[in-house]
N, C-alpha and C positions, 0 to 999 in steps of 0.2 A: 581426138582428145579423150575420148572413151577410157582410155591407158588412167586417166588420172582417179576415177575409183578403184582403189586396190581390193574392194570387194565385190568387185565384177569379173575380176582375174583369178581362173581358178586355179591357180600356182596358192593364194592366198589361203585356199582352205584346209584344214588339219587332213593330212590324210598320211595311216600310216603305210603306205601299199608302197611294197618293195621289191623289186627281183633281186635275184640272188648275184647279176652282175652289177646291176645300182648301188646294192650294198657294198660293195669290193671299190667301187671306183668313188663314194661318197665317203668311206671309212666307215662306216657303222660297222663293218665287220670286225675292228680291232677293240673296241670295248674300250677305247682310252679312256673315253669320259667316265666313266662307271668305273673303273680301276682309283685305288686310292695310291695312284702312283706320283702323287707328289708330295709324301711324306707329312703331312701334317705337324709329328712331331718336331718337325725342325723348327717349326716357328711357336711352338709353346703356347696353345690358344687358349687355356685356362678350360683345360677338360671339364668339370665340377662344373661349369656354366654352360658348357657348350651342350654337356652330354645330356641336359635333360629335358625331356620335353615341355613342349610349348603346353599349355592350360586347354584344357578341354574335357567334360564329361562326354566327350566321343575318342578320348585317346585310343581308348583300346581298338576303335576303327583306321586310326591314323598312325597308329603303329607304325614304324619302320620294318623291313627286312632285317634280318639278323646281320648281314654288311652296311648298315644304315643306307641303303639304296629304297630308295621311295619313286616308286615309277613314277609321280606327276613333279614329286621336288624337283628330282635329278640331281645330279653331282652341284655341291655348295662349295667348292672351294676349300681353303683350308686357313687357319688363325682363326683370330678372334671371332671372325662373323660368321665361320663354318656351321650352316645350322639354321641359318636366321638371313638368307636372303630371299627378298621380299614377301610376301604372305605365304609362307610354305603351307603344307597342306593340313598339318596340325592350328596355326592358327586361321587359316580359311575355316575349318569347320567349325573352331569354337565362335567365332563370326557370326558361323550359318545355325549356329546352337542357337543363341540369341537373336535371330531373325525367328527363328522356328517355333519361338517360349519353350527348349527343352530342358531351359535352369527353373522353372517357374516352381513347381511342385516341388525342387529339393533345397527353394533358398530359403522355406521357413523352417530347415534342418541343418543351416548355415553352421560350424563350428564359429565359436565368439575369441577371438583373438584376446582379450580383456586389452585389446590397445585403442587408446585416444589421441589425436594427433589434432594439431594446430590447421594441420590442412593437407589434405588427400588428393593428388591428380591423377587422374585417369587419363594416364598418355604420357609416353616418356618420346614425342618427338620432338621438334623444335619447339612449338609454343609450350608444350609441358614444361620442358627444359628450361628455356628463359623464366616462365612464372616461376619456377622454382628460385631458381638466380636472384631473379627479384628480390623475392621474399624474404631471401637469407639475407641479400646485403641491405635491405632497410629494416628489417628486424636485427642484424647484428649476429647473426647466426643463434639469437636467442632463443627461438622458436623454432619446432618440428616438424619438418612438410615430409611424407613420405609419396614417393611414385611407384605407380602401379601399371605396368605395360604388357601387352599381350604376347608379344614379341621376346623370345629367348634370350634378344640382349637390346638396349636401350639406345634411341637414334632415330626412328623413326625412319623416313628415307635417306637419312643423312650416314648412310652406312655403306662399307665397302664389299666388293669379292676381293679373295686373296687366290694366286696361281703361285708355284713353283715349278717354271718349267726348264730344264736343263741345268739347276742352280740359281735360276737368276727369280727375285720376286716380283710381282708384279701386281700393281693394284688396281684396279676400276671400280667407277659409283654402282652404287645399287639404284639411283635413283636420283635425288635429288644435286643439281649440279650447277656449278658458274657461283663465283664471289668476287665482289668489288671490295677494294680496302676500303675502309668507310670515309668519305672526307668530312660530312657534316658530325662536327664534335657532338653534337644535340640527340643525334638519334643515337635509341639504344644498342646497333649492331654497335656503333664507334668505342661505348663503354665496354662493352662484350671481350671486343677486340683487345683492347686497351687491358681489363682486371683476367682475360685466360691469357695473354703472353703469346700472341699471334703478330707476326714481323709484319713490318708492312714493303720488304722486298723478296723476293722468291729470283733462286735460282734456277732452270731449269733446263736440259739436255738439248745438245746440240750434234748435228750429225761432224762427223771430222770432217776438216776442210777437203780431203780428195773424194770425196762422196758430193755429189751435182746438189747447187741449193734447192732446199725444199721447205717451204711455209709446212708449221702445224699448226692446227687451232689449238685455243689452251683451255678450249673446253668442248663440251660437245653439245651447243647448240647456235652459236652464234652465229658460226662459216654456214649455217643453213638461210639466211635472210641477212642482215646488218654486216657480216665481213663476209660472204659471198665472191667477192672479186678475187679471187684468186688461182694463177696458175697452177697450182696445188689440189683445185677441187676438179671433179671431173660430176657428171650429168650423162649417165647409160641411158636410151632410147632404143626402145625396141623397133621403130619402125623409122624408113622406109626399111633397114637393115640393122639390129644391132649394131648399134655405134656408140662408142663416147663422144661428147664435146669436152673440151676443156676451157673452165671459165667461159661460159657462158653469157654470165654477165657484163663480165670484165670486158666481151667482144660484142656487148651492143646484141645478142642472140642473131648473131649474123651466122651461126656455126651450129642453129639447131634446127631441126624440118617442121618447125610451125610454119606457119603463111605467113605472107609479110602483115596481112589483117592481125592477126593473134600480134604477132613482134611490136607492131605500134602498140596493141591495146597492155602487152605486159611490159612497155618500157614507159606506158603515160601511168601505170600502177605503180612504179616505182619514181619516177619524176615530176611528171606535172602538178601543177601548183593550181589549184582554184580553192575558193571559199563560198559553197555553197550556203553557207550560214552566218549570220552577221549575229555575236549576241558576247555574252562573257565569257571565262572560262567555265563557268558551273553553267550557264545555260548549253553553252555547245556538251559541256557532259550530255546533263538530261535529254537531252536532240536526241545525242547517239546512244543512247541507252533504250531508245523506242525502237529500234530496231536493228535487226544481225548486222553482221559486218558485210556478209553477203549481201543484202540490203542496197547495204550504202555503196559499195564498190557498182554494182548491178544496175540500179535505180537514181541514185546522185551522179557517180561518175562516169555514167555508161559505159561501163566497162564491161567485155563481153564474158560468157558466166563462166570462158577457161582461165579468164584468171581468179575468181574465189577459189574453182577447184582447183589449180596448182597451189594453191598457199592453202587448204583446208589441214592436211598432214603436218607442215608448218605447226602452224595456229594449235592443232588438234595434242600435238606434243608436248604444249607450254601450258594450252589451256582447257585439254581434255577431248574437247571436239572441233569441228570443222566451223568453215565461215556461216553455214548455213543457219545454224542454231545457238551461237555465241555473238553476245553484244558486242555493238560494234563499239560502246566504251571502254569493253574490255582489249580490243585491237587496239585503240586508239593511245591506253595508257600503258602498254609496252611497244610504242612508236611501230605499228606496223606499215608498211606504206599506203598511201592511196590518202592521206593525211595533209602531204604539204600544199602549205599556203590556207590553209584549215584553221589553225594556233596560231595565238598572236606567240607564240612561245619560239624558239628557237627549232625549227627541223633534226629536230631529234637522231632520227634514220642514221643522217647523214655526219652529224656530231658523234655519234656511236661509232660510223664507220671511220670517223679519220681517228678517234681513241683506243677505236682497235688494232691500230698499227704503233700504238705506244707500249711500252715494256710489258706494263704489268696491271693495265687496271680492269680488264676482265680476264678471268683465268679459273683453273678449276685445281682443288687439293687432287693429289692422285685419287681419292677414292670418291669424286667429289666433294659438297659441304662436310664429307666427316672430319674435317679440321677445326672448324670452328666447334663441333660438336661434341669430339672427345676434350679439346678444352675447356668446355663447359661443363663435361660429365666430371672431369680433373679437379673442375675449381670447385664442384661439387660435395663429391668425396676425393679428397685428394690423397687416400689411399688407394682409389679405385684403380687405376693405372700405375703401374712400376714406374719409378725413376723419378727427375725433377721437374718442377712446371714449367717447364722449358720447350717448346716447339715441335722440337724435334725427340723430347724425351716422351713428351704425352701423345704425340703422334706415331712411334714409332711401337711405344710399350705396351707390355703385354695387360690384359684385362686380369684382374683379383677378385673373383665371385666371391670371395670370404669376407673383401671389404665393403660393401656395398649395402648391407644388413644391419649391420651393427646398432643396438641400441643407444649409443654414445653419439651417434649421427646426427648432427645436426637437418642433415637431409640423408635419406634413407631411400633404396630403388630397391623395388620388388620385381624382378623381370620374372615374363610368363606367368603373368598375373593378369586376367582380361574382368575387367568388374562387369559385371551384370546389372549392378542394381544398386541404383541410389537414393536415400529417401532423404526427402530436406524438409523440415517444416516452414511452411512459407512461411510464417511469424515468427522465425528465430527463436523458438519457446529450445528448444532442448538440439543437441548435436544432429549431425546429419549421419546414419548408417551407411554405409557402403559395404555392399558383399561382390567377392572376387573370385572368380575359379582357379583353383594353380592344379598340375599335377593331377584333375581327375574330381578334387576335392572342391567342395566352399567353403567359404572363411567369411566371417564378416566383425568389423571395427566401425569405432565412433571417429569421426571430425567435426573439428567445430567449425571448418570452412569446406568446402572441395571447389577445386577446378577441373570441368570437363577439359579435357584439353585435346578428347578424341574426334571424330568427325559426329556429324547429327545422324548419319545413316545407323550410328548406334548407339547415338544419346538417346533418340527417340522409344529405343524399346529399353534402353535401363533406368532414366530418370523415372522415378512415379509419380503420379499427378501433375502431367505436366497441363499448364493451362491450353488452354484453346488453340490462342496466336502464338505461342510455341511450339506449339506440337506443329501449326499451318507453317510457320515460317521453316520450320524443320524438312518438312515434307515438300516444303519448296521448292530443297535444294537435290539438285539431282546431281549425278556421277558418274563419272567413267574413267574405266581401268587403264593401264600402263604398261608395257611388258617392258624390261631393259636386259637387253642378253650380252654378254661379256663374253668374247671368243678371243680366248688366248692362242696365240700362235707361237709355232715355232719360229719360225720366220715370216717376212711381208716382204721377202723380193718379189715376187708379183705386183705388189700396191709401187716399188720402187721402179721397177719395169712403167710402169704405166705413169710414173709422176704423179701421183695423188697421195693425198694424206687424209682425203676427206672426201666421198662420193655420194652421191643423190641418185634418185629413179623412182618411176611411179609402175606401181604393179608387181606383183609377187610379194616374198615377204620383207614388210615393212618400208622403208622410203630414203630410207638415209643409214650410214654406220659410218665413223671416223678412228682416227688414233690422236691420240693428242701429243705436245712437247713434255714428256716426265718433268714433273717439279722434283728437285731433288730436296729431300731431306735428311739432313742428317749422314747414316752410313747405306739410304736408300737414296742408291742413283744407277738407275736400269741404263745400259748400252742402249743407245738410240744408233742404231745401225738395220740395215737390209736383214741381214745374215742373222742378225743374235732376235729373242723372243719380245714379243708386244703385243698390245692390247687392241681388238679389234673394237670399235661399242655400237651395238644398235638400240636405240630409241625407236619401240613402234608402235605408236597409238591405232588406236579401234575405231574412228570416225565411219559412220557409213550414213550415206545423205540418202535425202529417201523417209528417213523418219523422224520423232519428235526426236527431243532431249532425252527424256526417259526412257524411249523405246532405244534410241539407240545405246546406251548405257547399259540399259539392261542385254541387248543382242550383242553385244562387245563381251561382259562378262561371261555372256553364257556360251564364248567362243573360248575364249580365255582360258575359264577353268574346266573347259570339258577335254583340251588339249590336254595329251601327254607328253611329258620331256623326248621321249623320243621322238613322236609327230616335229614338235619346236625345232628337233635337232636334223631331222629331215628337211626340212621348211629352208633351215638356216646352210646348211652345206648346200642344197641344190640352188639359192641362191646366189650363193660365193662363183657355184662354180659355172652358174650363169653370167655372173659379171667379169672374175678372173681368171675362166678359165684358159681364156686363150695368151694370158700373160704368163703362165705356167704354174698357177694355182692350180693344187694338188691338195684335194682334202684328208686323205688318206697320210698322206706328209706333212703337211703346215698346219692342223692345227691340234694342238695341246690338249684343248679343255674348252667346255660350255659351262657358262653359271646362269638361267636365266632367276629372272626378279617378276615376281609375278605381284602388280599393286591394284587389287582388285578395285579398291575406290579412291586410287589416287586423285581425281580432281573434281574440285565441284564446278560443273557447268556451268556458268554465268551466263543466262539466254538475256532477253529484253526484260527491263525490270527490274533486273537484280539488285542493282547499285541505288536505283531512286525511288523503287516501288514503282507499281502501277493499280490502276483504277481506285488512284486517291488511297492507298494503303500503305501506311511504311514499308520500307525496303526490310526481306526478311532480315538483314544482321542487323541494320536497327535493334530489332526487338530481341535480339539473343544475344545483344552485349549488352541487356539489361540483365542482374544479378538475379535469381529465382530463390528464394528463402537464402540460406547458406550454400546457396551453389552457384559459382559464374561459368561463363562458358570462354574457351580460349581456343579456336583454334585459325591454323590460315585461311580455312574458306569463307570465314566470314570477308575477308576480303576481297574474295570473288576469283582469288587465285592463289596456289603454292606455290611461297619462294618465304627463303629462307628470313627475309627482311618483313615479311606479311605475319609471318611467326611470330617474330620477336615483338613486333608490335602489340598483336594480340594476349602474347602471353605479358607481357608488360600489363597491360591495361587492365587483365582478369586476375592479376598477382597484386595491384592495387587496391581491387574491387574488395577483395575481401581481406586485405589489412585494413579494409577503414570497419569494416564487421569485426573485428577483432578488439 
């Protein structure tokens, strides 16, 4: 069971060492990736935004190439997001500028914008996004909130890669992914949904009826845990011999080479019922928030300790890291197993998995959450996007950098704009300063409100004078990165050969990759066939057991971003053609293009604590959704986890805070 630390495998570590046959038989020798052979121009990505670089007084180090080839970006795709997938390495360094104080000395030389705004976010992802929404529709669009983001173009992880391979487009998430239509009218996703003009039925691609049926997930993380059961997924094991199972689950793990000891202990992880804890629903929280999920599986359920490490990757993908050092409240409240009979509540698991066989109520937009997102960016500036508010017109159209500035705006976006430095006076005596890097340069303007709506790992060095139990609750919070690699293909007769749509394995690089069923929008509707082009997606978190929360977070990053695109792209074909090779995957033929997403502090940890405090101390986000002079804080990790409904919330609540300061 060794297999299940994929940082014990040294398939897992960067390495660029190559022979000159490897190269030939892996493709690296064709330069697809690196070539801008899929025409960019055809899809009109709004050059003027695309084409300039991300904020940094280190540009001049993060320069590009004269072909905008940047050895650690790597090839971005093409459209709108060309440029601006995941933390490229222009905004990784203005990031690491700001960890390093290297704004401190030129921000009392800040140029002064002579502008004063109603309210300033710092963060144009989801929670920035919704506060802004907010703000505008209970103010009346009478007041001026401008956002301010680091990031080239605004979304945050709610952003796509674009391919054009053989004619055909193709879109996958950068990041953040999976949407329910909202059913409770009360929460603010429902209104969301309801004022951007988001359907509440999706169409989406089917193979032709002479082509053999085949399940696809309709997103890409569910079929890993809660809809698992399918002949569709397959489970590669390298021992006693490379082999696939297929559905695994689905056959009781009667078709895997664990012992029959392991098979009982991972089908009583997923079944059996006890209630070690007799109390309320808020006491059973506070129970499991004293200790990991690893913990409780280990220690309550005696469960033997291969199954925390089979579901650590799981776990580590939704909520940053593994069972070992994440609350087991945090498992609990996205129904992980090892739960039932636990809650007086309904078996959650189990209610997921027979609603995952219903049409439409989890599913992912093509580029994941970027549907909900550009219609919020739409209803925003609703010149920002070409066309009418319509679904398929905001989702489809092209971005207008010329719209998006305007002083006539009721709401104004400053992309590539990473603030440094915010001063509030806790007594509300006079506006709150904010100064911003764009371009090289500083700028700095008056608000009479701001929302941080960035994460704390860099509120903590721009806010100034932040008190005590802010700065501690700040520092509380730890992190860990993300990588999501989109591998366009020419074709997937191999994945069709093999009947899967969706495969798992421990060891080597990362743990899972799927394709999903194309939502069709509009005059986007990709061939879902063998033969024609599709999107491969790997999701691979960094968990390595063994060390703290911080330590591992920090050991994760500092894998992360020392890798080169090429290392990645090594990593990723000698994998493919470890698992397809023998089904006639052919990397050198089948695939198109690499986009990876590099999210250096995609998630905040939530260890023990998080959610209830401990040693008699509030819980940090307690104290950082209280408002600090004219500054509130908004973002998802005060909730202990990113998803796009934790966002809304937050930005909701910190878009409140200071209209009532107003």
């Amino acid at each position: 069971m060794s297999n299940f630390h994929t940082s014990e495998n040294p398939d897992a570590r960067p390495t660029s060492a190559v022979s000159a046959s490897e190269d030939k038989e892996l493709g690296i020798h064709t330069e697809i990736t690196r070539r801008d052979f899929l025409n960019a121009a055809a899809l009109g990505s709004g050059a003027a935004l695309l084409g300039s670089a991300a904020p940094s007084v280190l540009r001049a180090a993060a320069r590009a190439p004269a072909d905008d080839w940047n050895p650690w970006t790597g090839y971005a795709g093409v459209g709108d997001y060309a440029r601006s997938n995941g933390n490229t390495f222009e905004v990784m360094s203005a990031g690491h500028g700001m960890r390093d104080h290297m704004y401190e000395q030129a921000i009392a030389a800040a140029t002064e914008t002579g502008e004063t705004y109603d309210l300033v976010i710092a963060g144009g992802g989801y929670s920035g996004v919704v506060a802004a929404y907010t703000f505008l529709k209970k103010t009346g669009r009478e007041r001026q909130c401008l956002i301010l983001d680091n990031h080239p173009i605004m979304g945050g992880e709610a952003k796509r890669n674009e391919f054009l391979v053989r004619g055909e487009r193709l879109i996958g998430p950068q990041g953040s992914n999976e949407s329910v239509v909202p059913e409770d009218s009360e929460h603010p996703m429902a209104q969301i949904w309801k004022d951007v003009g988001l359907p509440r039925q999706f169409e989406f691609a089917k193979l032709a009826p002479e082509r053999k049926s085949m399940e696809f997930p309709r997103d890409n993380y569910m079929y890993l845990l809660w809809g698992d059961k399918s002949e569709n997924h397959g489970f590669f094991f390298d021992t006693p011999t490379p082999h696939w199972a297929t559905n695994p689950w689905g056959r009781e793990l009667a078709n895997t080479p664990w012992d029959d000891a392991l098979k009982r202990d991972m089908l009583r992880w997923r079944n059996e019922r006890q209630r070690p804890f007799d109390g309320d629903e808020t006491a059973l929280k506070k129970w499991l928030d004293t200790m990991t999920y690893n913990d409780f599986l280990t220690d309550y359920r005696k469960l033997r300790p291969e199954v925390a490490e089979y579901v650590d990757p799981i776990l580590a993908a939704g909520l940053g890291l593994g069972s070992d050092v994440i609350s087991a409240n945090a498992a609990y409240y996205f129904s992980y197993p090892g739960f039932q009979g636990l809650s007086r509540q309904p078996d959650f698991i189990q209610v997921k998995g027979e609603k995952l066989k219903s049409a439409e109520w989890i599913f992912s937009f093509p580029g994941g959450n970027d549907g909900t997102m550009r219609g919020l960016l739409k209803w925003l500036i609703p010149d920002m996007i070409e066309g009418r508010s319509q679904f398929p017109d905001f989702y489809l159209g092209k971005f207008r950098p010329d719209a998006m500035d305007r002083p006539t705006n009721p709401c104004r976006m400053r992309p590539g704009s990473t603030v440094v430095r915010v001063i509030s006076d806790p007594d509300r005596k006079g506006p709150a300063t904010v100064v911003y890097a764009r371009d090289g340069k500083l700028y700095s303007l008056r608000a009479k409100t701001v929302i941080w709506a960035g994460a704390s790992w860099s509120a903590k060095y721009a806010v100034q004078n932040l008190p005590q139990d802010y700065r501690a609750a700040m520092e509380s919070f730890t992190r860990a990165p993300m990588l999501i690699a989109n591998v366009a293909l020419d074709n997937w007769r191999f994945l069709y050969k093999l009947g899967y749509t969706a495969c798992s394995w421990r060891g080597g690089f990362g743990y899972t990759a799927n394709m999903v069923s194309p939502m069709y929008v509009g005059d986007y509707r990709p061939r879902l066939d063998p033969d024609s082009p599709a999107l491969l997606t790997f999701y691979v978190p960094f968990n390595r057991r063994g060390h703290s929360r911080l330590e591992q977070g920090a050991l994760a990053r500092q894998e992360m971003f020392a890798t080169s695109y090429r290392d990645y792209e090594l990593q990723i074909r000698r994998q493919m053609v470890k698992l397809f090779g023998d089904a006639g995957f052919d990397p050198s033929r089948d695939i198109a293009g690499i986009v990876l997403n590099r999210w250096g502090h995609a998630y905040v940890t939530a260890g023990p604590g998080f959610f209830f405090g401990k040693d008699g101390k509030p819980a940090p986000s307690d104290v950082l959704r209280q408002p600090l002079g004219r500054l509130a804080f908004a973002h998802s990790e005060l909730s202990g986890h990113q998803n796009a409904n934790a966002a809304a919330l937050e930005g909701q609540r910190a878009a409140e805070q200071v209209l009532a300061m107003l």
